[in-house]
Short mmCIF file of the C-alpha atoms (twelve columns), coordinates in Angstrom:
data_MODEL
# 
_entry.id   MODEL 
# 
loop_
_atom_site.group_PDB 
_atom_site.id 
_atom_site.type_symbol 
_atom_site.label_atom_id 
_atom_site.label_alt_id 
_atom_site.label_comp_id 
_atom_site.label_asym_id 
_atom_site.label_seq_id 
_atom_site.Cartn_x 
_atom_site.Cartn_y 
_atom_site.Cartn_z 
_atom_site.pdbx_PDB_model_num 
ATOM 1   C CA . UNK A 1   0.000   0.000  0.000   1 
ATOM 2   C CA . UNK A 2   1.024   3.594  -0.565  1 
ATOM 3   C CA . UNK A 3   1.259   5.804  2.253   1 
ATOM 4   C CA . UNK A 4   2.450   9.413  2.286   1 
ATOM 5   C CA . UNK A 5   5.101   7.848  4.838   1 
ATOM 6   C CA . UNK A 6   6.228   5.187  2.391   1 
ATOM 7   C CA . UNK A 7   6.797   7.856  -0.152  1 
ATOM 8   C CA . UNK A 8   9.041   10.172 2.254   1 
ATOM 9   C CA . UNK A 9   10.848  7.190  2.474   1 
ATOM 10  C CA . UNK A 10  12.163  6.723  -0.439  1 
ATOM 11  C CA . UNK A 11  12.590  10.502 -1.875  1 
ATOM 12  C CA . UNK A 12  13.945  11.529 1.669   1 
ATOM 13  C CA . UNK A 13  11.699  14.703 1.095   1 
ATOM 14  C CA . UNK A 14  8.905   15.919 2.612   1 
ATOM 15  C CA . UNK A 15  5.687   14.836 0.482   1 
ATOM 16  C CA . UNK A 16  3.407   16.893 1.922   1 
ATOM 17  C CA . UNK A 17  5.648   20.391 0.964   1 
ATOM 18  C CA . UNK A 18  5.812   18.842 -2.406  1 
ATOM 19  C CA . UNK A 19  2.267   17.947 -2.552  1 
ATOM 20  C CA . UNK A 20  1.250   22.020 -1.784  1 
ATOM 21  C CA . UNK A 21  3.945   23.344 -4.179  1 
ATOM 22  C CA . UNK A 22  3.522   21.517 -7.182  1 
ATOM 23  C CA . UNK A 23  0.211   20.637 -8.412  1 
ATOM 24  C CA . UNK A 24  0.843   17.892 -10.608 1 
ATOM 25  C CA . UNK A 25  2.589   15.908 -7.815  1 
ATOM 26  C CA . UNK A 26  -0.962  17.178 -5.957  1 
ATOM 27  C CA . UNK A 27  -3.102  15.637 -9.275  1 
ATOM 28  C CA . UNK A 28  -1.103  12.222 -8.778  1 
ATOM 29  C CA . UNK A 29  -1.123  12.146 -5.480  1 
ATOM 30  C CA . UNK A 30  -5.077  12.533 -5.248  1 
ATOM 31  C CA . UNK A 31  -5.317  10.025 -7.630  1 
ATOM 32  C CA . UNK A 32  -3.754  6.842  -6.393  1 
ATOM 33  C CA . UNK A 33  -5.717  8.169  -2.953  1 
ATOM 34  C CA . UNK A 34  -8.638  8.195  -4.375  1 
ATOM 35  C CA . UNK A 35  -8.848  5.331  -7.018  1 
ATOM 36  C CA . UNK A 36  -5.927  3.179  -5.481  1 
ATOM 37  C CA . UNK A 37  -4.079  3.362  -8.541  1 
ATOM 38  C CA . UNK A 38  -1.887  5.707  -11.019 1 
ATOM 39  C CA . UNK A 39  -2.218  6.410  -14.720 1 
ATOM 40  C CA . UNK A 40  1.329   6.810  -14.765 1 
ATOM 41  C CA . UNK A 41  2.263   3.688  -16.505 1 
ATOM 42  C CA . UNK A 42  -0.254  5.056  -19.318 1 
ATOM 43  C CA . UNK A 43  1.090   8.176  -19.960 1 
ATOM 44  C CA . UNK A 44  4.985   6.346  -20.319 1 
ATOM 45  C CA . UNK A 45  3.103   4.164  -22.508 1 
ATOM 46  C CA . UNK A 46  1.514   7.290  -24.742 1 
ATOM 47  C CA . UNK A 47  5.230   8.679  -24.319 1 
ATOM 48  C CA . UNK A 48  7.031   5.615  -25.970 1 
ATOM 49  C CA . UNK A 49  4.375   5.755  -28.276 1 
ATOM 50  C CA . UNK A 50  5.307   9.341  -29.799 1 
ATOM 51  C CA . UNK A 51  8.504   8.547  -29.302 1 
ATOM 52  C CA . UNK A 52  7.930   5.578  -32.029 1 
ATOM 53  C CA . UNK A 53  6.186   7.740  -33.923 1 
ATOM 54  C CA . UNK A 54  7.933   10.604 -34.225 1 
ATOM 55  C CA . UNK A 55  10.799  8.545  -35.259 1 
ATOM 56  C CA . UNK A 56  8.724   6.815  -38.028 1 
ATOM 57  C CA . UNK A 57  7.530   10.250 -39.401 1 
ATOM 58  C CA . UNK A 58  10.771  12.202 -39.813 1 
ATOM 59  C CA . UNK A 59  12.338  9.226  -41.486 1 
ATOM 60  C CA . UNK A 60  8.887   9.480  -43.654 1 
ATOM 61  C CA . UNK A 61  9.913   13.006 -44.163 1 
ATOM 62  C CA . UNK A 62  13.648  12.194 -45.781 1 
ATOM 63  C CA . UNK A 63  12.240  9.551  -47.646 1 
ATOM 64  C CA . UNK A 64  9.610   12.128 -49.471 1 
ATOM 65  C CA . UNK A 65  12.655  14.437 -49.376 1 
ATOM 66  C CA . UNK A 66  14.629  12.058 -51.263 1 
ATOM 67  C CA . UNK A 67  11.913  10.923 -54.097 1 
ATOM 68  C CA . UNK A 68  11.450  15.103 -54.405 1 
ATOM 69  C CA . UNK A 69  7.461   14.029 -53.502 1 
ATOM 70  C CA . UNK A 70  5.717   16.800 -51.644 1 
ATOM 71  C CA . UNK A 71  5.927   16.542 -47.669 1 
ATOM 72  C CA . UNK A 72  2.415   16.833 -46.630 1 
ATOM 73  C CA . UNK A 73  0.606   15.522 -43.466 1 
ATOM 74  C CA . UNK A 74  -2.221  13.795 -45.710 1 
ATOM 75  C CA . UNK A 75  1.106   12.414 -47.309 1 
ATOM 76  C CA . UNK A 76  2.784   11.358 -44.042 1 
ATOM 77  C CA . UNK A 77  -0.322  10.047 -42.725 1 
ATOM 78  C CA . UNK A 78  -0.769  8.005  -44.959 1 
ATOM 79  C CA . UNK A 79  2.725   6.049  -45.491 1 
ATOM 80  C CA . UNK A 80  1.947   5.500  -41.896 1 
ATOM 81  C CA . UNK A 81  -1.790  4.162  -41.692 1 
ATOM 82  C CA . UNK A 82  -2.724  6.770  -38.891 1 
ATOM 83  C CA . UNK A 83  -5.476  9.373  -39.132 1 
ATOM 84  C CA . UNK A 84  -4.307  12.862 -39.108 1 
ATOM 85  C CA . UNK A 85  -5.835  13.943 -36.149 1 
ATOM 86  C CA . UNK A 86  -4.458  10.857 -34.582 1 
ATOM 87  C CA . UNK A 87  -1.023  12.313 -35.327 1 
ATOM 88  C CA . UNK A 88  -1.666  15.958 -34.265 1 
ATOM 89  C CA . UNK A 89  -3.034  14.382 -30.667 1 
ATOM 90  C CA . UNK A 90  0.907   13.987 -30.535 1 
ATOM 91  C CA . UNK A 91  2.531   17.063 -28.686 1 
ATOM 92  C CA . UNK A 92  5.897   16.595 -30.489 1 
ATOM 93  C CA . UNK A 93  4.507   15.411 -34.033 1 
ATOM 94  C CA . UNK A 94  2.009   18.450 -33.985 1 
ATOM 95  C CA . UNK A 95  4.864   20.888 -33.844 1 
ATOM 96  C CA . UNK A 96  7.107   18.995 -36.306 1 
ATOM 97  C CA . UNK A 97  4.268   18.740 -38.775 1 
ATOM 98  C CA . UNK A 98  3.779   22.387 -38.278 1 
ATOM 99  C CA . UNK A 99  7.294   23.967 -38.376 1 
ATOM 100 C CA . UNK A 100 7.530   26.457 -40.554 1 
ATOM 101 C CA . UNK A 101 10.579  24.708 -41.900 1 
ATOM 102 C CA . UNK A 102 8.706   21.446 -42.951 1 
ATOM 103 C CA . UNK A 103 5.614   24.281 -44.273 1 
ATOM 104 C CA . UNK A 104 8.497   25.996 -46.749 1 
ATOM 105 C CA . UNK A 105 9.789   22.819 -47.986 1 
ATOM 106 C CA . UNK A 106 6.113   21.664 -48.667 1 
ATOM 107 C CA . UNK A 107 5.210   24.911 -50.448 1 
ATOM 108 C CA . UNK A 108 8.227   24.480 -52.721 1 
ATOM 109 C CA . UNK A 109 6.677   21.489 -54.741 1 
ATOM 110 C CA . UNK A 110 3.825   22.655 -57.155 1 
ATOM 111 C CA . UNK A 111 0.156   21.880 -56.287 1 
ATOM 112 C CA . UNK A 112 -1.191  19.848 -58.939 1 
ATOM 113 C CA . UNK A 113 -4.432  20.837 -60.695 1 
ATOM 114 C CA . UNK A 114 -7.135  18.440 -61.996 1 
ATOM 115 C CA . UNK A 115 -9.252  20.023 -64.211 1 
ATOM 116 C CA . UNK A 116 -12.680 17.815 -65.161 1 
ATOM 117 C CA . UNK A 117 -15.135 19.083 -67.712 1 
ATOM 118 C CA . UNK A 118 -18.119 18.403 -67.510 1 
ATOM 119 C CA . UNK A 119 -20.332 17.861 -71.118 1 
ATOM 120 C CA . UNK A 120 -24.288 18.430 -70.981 1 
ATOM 121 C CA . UNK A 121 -26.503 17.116 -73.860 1 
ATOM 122 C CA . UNK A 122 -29.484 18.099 -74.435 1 
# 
């Protein structure tokens, strides 16, 4: 069992200081009172998980580079198989995808333009 004792323990601090001056050590705290249990191990899981990802899309990003194709996030996502918006929920990813260095060097390649005529007969 966790007990604020048990904790002071081992970080040979005061928990109850730390608990009052930094409120996400308050937010975890309350939460393993309160539900017995911490999402911690989640959140290192979502944290490997960009980390896996982010990897994957900048080596997406030299491989466009390298075929000259234009780096896009419709592009990126998908080489990859993952929604776009599941991408952007990434912290890190968000702001790669929207550096204005990866913007430039996806505004250098030219937009290609379908045009479709349409025939009526009456």
């Amino acid at each position: 069992m966790v007990t604020m004792f048990a904790v002071q323990k081992i970080i040979k601090r005061d928990l109850y200081r730390l608990i009052t001056q930094y409120p996400q050590i308050n937010a975890l705290w309350r939460e393993m009172v309160f539900t017995g249990r911490s999402t911690l191990p989640q959140r290192t899981r979502r944290v490997e998980r960009e980390e896996e990802l982010l990897d994957q899309v900048q080596r997406i990003i030299k491989q466009l580079e390298s075929q000259g194709e234009p780096i896009t996030i419709t592009t990126i996502s998908k080489l990859m198989g993952i929604a776009t918006k599941s991408l952007r929920s990434y912290h890190r990813i968000a702001l790669l995808l929207d550096s204005p260095a990866l913007v430039r060097r996806a505004s250098n390649y030219p937009q290609k333009i379908v045009v479709i005529s349409s025939v009526t007969v009456a």
